[in-house]
PASEBA-1860 file (N, C-alpha, C; in nm, 3 decimals):
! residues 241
1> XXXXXXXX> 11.556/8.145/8.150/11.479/8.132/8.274/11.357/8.224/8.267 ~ 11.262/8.179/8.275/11.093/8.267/8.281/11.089/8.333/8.435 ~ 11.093/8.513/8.389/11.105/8.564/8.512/10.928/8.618/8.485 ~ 10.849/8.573/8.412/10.720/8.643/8.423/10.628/8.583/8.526 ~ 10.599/8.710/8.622/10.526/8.637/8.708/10.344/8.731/8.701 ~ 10.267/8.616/8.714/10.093/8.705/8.679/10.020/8.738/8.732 ~ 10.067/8.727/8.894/10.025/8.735/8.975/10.028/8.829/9.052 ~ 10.044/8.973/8.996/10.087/9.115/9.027/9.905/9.146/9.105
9> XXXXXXXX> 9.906/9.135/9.022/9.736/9.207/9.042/9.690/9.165/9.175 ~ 9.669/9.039/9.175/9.637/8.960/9.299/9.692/9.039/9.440 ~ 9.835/9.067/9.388/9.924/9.085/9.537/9.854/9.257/9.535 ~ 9.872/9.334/9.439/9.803/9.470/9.445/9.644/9.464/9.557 ~ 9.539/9.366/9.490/9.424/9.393/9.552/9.427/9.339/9.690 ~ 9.526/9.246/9.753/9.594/9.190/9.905/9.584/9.321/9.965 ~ 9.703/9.397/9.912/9.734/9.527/9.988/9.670/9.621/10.027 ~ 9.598/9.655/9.901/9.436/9.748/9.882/9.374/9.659/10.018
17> XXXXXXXX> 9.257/9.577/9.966/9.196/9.541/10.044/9.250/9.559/10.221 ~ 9.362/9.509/10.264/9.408/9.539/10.396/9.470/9.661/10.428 ~ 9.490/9.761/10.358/9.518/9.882/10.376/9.532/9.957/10.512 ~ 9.421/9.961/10.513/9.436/9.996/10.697/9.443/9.919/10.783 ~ 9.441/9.787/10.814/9.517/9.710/10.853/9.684/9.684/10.850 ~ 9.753/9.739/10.757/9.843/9.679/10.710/9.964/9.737/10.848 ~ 9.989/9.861/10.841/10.066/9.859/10.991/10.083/9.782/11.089 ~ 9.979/9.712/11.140/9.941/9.608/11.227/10.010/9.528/11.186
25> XXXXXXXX> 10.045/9.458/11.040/10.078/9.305/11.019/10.206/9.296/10.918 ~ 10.293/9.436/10.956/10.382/9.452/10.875/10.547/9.479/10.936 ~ 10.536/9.400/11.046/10.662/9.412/11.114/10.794/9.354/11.039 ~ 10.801/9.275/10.936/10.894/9.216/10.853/10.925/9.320/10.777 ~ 10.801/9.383/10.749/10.839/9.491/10.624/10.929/9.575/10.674 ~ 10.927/9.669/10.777/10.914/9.756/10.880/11.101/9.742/10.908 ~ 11.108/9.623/10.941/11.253/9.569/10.985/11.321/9.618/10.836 ~ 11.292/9.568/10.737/11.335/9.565/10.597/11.346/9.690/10.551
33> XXXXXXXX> 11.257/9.765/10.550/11.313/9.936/10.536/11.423/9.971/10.619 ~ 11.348/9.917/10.755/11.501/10.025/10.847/11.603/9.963/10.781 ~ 11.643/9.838/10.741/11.759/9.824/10.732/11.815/9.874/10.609 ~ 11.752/9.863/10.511/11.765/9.946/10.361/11.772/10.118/10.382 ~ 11.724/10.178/10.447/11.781/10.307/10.494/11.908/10.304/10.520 ~ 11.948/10.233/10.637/12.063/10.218/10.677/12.135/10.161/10.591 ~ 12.177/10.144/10.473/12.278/10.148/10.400/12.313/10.222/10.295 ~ 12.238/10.337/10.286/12.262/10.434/10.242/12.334/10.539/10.266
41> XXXXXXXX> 12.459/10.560/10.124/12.592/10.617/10.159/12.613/10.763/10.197 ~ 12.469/10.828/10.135/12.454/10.946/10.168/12.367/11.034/10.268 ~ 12.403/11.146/10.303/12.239/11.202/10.409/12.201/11.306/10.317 ~ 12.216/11.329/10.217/12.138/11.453/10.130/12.122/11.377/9.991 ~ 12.004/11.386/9.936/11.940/11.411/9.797/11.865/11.519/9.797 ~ 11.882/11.492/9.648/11.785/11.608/9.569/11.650/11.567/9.530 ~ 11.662/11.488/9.510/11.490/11.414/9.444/11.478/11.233/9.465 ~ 11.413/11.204/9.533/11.415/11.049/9.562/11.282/10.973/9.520
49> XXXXXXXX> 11.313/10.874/9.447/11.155/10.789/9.407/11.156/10.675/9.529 ~ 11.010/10.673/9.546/10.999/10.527/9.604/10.902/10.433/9.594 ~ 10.947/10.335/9.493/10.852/10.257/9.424/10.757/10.137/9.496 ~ 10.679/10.146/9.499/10.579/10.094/9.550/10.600/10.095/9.731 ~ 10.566/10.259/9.735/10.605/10.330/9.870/10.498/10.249/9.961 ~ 10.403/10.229/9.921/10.263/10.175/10.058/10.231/10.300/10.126 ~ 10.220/10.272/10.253/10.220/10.343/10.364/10.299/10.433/10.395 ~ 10.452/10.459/10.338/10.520/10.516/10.354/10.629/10.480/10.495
57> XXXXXXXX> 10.707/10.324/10.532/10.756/10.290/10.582/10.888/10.353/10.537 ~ 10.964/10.363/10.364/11.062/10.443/10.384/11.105/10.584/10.399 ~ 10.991/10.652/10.364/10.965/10.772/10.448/11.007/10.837/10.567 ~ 10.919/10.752/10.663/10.955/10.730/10.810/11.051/10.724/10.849 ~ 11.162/10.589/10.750/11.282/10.598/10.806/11.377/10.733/10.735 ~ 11.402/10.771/10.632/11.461/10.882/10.620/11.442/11.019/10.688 ~ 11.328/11.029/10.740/11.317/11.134/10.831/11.378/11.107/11.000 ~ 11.348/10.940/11.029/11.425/10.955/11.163/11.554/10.922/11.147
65> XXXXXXXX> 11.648/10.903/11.052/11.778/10.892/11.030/11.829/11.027/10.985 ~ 11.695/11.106/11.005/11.755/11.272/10.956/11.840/11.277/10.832 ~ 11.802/11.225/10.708/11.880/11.221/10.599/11.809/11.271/10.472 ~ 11.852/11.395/10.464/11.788/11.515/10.364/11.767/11.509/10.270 ~ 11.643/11.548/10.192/11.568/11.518/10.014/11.503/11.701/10.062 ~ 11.522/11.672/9.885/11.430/11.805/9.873/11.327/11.734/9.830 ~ 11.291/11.643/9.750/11.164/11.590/9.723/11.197/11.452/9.723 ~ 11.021/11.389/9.731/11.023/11.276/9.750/10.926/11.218/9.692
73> XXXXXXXX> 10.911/11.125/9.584/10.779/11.103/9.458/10.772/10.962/9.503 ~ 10.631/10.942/9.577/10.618/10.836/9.658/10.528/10.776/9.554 ~ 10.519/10.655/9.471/10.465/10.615/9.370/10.431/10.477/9.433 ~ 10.286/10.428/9.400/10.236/10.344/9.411/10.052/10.290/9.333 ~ 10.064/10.192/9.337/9.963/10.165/9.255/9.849/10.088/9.304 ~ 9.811/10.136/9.454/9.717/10.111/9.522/9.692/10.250/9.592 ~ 9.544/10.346/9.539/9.530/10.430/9.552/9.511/10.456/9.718 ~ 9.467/10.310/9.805/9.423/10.303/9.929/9.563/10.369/10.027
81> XXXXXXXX> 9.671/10.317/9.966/9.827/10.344/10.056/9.852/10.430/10.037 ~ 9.862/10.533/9.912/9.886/10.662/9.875/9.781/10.748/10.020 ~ 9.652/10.739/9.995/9.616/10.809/10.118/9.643/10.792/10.258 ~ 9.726/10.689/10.272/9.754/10.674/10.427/9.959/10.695/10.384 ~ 9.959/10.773/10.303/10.115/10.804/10.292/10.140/10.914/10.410 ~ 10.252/10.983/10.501/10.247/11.056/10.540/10.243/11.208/10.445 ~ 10.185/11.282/10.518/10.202/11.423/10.422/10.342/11.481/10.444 ~ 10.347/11.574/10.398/10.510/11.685/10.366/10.532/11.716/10.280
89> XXXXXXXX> 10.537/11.884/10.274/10.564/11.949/10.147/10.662/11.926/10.071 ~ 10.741/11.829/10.078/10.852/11.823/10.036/10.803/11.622/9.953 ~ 10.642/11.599/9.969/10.681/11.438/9.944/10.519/11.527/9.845 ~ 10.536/11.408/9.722/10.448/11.423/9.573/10.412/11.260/9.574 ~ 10.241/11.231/9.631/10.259/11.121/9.572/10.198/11.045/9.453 ~ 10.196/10.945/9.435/10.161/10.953/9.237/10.132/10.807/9.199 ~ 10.036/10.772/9.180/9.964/10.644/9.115/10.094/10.639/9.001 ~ 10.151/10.487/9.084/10.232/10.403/8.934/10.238/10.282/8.927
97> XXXXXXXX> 10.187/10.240/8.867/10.218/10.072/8.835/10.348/10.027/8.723 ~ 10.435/9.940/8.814/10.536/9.915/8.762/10.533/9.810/8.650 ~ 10.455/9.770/8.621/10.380/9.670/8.508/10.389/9.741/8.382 ~ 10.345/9.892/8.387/10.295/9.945/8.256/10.402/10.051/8.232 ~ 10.419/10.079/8.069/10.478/10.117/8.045/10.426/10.286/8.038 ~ 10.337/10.267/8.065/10.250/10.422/8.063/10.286/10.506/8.218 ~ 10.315/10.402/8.332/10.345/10.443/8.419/10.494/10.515/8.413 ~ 10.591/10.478/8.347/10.699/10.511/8.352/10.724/10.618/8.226
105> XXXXXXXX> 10.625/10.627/8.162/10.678/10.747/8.044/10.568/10.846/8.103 ~ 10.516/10.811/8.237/10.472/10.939/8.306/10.595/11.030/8.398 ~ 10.701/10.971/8.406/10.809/10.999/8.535/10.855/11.115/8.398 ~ 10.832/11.197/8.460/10.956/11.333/8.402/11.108/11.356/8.450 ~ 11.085/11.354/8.608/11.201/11.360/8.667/11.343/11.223/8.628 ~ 11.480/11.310/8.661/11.545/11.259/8.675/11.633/11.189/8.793 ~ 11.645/11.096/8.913/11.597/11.043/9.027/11.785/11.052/9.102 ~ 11.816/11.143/9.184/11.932/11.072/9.231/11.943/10.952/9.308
113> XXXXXXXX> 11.811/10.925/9.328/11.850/10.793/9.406/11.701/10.673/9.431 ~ 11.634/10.593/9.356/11.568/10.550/9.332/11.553/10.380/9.455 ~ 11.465/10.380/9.539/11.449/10.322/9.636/11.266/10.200/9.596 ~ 11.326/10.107/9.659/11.208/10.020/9.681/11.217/9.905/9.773 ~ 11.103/9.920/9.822/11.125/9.822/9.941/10.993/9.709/9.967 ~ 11.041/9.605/9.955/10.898/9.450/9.976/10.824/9.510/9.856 ~ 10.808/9.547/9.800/10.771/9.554/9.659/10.755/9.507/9.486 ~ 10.893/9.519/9.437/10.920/9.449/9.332/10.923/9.278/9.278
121> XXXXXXXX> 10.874/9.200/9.433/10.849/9.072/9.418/10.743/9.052/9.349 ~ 10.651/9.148/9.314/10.542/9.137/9.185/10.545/9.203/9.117 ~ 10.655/9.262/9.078/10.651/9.230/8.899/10.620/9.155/8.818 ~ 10.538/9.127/8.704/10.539/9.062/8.618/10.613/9.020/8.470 ~ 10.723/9.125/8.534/10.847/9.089/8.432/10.955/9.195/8.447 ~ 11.013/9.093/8.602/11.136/9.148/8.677/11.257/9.264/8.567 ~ 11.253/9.240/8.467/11.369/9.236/8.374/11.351/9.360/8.294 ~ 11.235/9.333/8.260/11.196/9.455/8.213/11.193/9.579/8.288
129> XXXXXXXX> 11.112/9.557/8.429/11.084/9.665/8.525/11.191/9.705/8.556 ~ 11.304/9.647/8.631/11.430/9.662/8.590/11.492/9.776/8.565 ~ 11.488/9.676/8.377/11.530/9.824/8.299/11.489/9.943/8.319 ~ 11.355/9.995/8.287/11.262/10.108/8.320/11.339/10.188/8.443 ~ 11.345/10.133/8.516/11.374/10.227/8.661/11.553/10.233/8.646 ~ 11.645/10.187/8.576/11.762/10.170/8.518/11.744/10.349/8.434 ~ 11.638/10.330/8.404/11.592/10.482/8.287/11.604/10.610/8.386 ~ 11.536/10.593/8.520/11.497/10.715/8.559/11.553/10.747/8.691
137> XXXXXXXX> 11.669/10.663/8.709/11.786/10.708/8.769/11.884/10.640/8.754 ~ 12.012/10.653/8.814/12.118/10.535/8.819/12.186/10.516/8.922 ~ 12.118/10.546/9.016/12.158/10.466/9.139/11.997/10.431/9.238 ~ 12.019/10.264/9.248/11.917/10.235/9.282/11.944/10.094/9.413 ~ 11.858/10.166/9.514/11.917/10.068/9.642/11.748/9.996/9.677 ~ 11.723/9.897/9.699/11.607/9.828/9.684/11.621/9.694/9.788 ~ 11.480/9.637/9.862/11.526/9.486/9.888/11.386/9.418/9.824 ~ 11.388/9.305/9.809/11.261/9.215/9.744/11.293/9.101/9.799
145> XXXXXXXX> 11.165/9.116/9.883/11.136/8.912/9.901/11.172/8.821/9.784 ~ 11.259/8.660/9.863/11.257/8.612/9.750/11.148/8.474/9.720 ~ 11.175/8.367/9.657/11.076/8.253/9.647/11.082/8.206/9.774 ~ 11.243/8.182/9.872/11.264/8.104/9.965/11.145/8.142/10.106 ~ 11.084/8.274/10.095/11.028/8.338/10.191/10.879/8.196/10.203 ~ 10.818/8.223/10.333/10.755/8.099/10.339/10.805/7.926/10.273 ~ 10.880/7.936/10.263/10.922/7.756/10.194/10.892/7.649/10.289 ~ 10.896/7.657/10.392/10.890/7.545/10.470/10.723/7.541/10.436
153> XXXXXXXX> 10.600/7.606/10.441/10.501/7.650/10.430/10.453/7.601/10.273 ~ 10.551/7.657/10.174/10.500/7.623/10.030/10.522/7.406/10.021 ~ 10.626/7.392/10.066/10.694/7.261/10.062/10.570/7.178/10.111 ~ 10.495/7.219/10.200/10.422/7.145/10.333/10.273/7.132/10.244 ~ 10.222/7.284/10.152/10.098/7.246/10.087/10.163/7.221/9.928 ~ 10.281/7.122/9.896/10.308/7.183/9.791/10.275/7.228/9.662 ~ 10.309/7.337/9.655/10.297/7.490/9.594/10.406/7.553/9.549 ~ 10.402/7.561/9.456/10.584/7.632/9.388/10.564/7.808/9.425
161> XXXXXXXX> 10.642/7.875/9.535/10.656/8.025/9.503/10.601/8.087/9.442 ~ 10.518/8.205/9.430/10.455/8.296/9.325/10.553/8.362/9.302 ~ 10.685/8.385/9.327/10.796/8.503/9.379/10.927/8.494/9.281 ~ 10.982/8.558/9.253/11.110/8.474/9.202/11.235/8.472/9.306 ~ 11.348/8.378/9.231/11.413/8.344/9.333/11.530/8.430/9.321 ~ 11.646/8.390/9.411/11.790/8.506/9.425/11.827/8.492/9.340 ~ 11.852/8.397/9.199/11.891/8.380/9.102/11.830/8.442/9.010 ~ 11.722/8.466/8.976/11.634/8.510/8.843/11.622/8.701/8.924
169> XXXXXXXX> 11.663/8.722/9.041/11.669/8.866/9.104/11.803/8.921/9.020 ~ 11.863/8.848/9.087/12.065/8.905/9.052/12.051/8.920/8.908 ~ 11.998/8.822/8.820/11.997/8.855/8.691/11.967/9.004/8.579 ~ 11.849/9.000/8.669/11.726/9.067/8.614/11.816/9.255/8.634 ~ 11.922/9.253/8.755/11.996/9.376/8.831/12.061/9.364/8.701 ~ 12.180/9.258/8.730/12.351/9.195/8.657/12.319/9.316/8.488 ~ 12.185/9.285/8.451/12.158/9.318/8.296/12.114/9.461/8.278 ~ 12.089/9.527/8.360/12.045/9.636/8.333/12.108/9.820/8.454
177> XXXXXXXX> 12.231/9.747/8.469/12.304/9.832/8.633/12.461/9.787/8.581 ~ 12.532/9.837/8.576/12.690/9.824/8.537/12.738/9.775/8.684 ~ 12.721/9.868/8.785/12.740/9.783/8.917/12.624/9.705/9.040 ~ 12.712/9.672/9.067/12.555/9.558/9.157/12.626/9.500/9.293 ~ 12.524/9.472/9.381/12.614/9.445/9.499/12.466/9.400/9.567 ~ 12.517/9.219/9.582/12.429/9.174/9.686/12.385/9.131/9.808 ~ 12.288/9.140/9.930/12.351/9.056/10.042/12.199/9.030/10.086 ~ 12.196/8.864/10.112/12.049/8.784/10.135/12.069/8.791/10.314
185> XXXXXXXX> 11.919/8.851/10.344/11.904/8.848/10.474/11.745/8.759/10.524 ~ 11.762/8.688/10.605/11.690/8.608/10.640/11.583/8.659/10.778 ~ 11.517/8.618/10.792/11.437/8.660/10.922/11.328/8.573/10.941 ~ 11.292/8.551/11.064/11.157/8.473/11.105/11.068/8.501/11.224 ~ 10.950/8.528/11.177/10.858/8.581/11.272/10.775/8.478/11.325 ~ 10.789/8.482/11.482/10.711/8.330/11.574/10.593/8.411/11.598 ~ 10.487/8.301/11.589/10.343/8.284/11.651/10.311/8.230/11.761 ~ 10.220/8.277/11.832/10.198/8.166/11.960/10.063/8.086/11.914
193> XXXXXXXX> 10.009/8.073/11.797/9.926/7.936/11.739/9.947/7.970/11.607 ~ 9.885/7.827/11.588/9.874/7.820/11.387/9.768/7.933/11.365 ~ 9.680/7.971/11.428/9.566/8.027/11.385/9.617/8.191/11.359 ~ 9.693/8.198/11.446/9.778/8.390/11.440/9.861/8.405/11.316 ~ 9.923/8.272/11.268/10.035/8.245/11.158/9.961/8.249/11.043 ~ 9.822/8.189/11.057/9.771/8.212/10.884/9.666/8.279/10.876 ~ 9.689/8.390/10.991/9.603/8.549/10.995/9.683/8.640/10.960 ~ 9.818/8.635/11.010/9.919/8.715/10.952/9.956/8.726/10.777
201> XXXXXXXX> 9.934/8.588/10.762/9.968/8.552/10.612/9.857/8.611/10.560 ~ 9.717/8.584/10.596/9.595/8.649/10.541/9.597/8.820/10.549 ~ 9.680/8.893/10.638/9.667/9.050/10.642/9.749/9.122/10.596 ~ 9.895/9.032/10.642/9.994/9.117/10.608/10.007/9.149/10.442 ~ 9.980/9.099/10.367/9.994/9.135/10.189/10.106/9.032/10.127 ~ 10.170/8.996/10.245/10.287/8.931/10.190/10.215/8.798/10.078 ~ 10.095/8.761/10.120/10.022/8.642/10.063/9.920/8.706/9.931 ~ 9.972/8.828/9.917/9.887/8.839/9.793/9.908/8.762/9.630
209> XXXXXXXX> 10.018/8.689/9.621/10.038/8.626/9.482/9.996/8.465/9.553 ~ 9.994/8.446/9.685/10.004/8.278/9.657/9.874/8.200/9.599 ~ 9.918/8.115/9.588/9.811/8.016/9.496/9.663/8.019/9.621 ~ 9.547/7.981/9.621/9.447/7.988/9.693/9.405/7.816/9.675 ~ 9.422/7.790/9.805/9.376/7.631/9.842/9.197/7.681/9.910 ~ 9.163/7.518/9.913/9.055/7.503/9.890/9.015/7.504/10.111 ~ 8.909/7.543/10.144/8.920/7.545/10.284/8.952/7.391/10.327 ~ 8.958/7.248/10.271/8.999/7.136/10.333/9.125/7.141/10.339
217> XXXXXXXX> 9.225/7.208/10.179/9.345/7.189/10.218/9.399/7.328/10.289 ~ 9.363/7.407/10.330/9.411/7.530/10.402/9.408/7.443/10.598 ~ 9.281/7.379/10.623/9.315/7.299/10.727/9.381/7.193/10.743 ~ 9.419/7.134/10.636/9.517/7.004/10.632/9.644/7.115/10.687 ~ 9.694/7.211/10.592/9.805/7.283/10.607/9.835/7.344/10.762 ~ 9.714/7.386/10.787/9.711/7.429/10.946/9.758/7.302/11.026 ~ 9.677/7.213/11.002/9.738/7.100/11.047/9.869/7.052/11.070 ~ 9.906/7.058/10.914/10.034/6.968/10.919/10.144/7.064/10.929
225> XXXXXXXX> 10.131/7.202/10.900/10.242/7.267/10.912/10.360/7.281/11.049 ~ 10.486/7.248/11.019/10.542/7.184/11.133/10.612/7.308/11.235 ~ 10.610/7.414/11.199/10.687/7.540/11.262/10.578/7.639/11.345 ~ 10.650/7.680/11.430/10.538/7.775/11.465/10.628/7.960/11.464 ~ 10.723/7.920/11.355/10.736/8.074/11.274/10.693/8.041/11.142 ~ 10.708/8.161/11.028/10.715/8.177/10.924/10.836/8.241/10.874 ~ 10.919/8.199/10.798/11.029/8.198/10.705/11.031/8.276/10.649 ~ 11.148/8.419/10.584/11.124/8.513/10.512/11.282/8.555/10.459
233> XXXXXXXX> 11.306/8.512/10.303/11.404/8.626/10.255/11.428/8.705/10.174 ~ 11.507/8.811/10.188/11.528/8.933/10.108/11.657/8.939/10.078 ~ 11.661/8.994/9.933/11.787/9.026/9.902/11.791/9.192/9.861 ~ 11.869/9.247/9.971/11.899/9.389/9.915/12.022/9.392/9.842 ~ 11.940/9.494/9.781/12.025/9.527/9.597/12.077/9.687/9.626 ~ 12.240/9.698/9.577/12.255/9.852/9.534/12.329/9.833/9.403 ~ 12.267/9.894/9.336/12.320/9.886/9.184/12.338/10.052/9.132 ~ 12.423/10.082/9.070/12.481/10.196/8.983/12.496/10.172/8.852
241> X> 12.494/10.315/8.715/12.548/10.301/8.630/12.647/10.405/8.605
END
């Protein structure tokens, strides 16, 4: 199964570009951290990564769940989110792109507990990245959008997913984590017009890998699209070795 996806970059300069916007149009995300906090078995670490931190949504939540780090290496590879990270002497944050292998033979540390959240759906080679972060800790709790997110939407202009799916996810864990443990959560966010629904898609980042239609078929789609939510799933992952 081809888990390479090329469309990393694309979704990177989405995020960049809306940067300060992105709070505004990130209530899915937002939901998706809190809940990935909340399943975490412990309230104390020693050192925590968080891969492609943004804004610092899991941040936020470990501080209002009052659940203790001595440090926190907020890594990301959009220099725009790193500056809108929150500060605290206790958080290091650090240009990484999970693509390169230069990024990861920069990590010195050894991670008790390695976190990512709406993130890893652009990878460009789930399996690999994976592994890598398999390297620099061994316990790792994460959620990633999957292909199914927007489908009613991809089906309507059809467009195959930029994303991979729950199958080519579980894999990519199954091979590189001795234990693994999955559970797909669904969610849908309503609009009160088409026009708010494919402004959201345009800000929130979530649309940074999709394919780019032409402005006749972006209004056909406005058109014909039959929902007035948008479709979204995640599968959170806790894996150990």
């Amino acid at each position: 199964m081809n888990t390479t996806n090329p469309n990393n970059q694309n979704a990177i300069k989405e995020f960049s570009r809306f940067s300060k916007d992105y709070n505004s149009y990130n209530q899915i995300q937002a939901q998706v951290a809190k809940q990935l906090i909340n399943k975490l078995p412990s309230r104390n670490y020693k050192i925590i990564a968080d891969i492609g931190c943004g804004t610092g949504a899991l941040y936020d939540r470990l501080v209002s769940r009052e659940i203790f780090f001595g440090r926190l290496v907020a890594l990301d590879a959009s220099e725009q989110m790193l500056l809108l990270h929150p500060s605290d002497q206790r958080v290091v944050t650090q240009y990484f792109d999970f693509n390169e292998p230069g990024s990861f033979s920069s990590i010195k540390d050894k991670f008790d507990l390695v976190l990512s959240s709406s993130a890893l759906q652009w990878s460009r080679d789930l399996g690999w990245t994976i592994s890598q972060l398999a390297h620099i800790g061994d316990n790792f709790y994460g959620a990633i959008f999957t292909s199914n997110t927007f489908k009613t939407l991809h089906e309507t202009a059809s467009v195959a997913s930029p994303i991979y799916t729950p199958e080519e996810i579980k894999k990519a864990f199954d091979k590189s984590y001795k234990n693994t443990q999955y559970e797909i959560y669904r969610y849908k966010l309503y609009f009160d017009s088409k026009k708010d629904l494919f402004n959201y898609i345009k800000k929130s980042g979530v649309s940074g890998g999709e394919q780019k239609l032409s402005y006749k078929q972006t209004k056909t789609l406005m058109r014909e699209f039959p929902l007035d939510y948008l479709e979204f799933e995640v599968v959170f992952i806790e894996a150990s070795n």
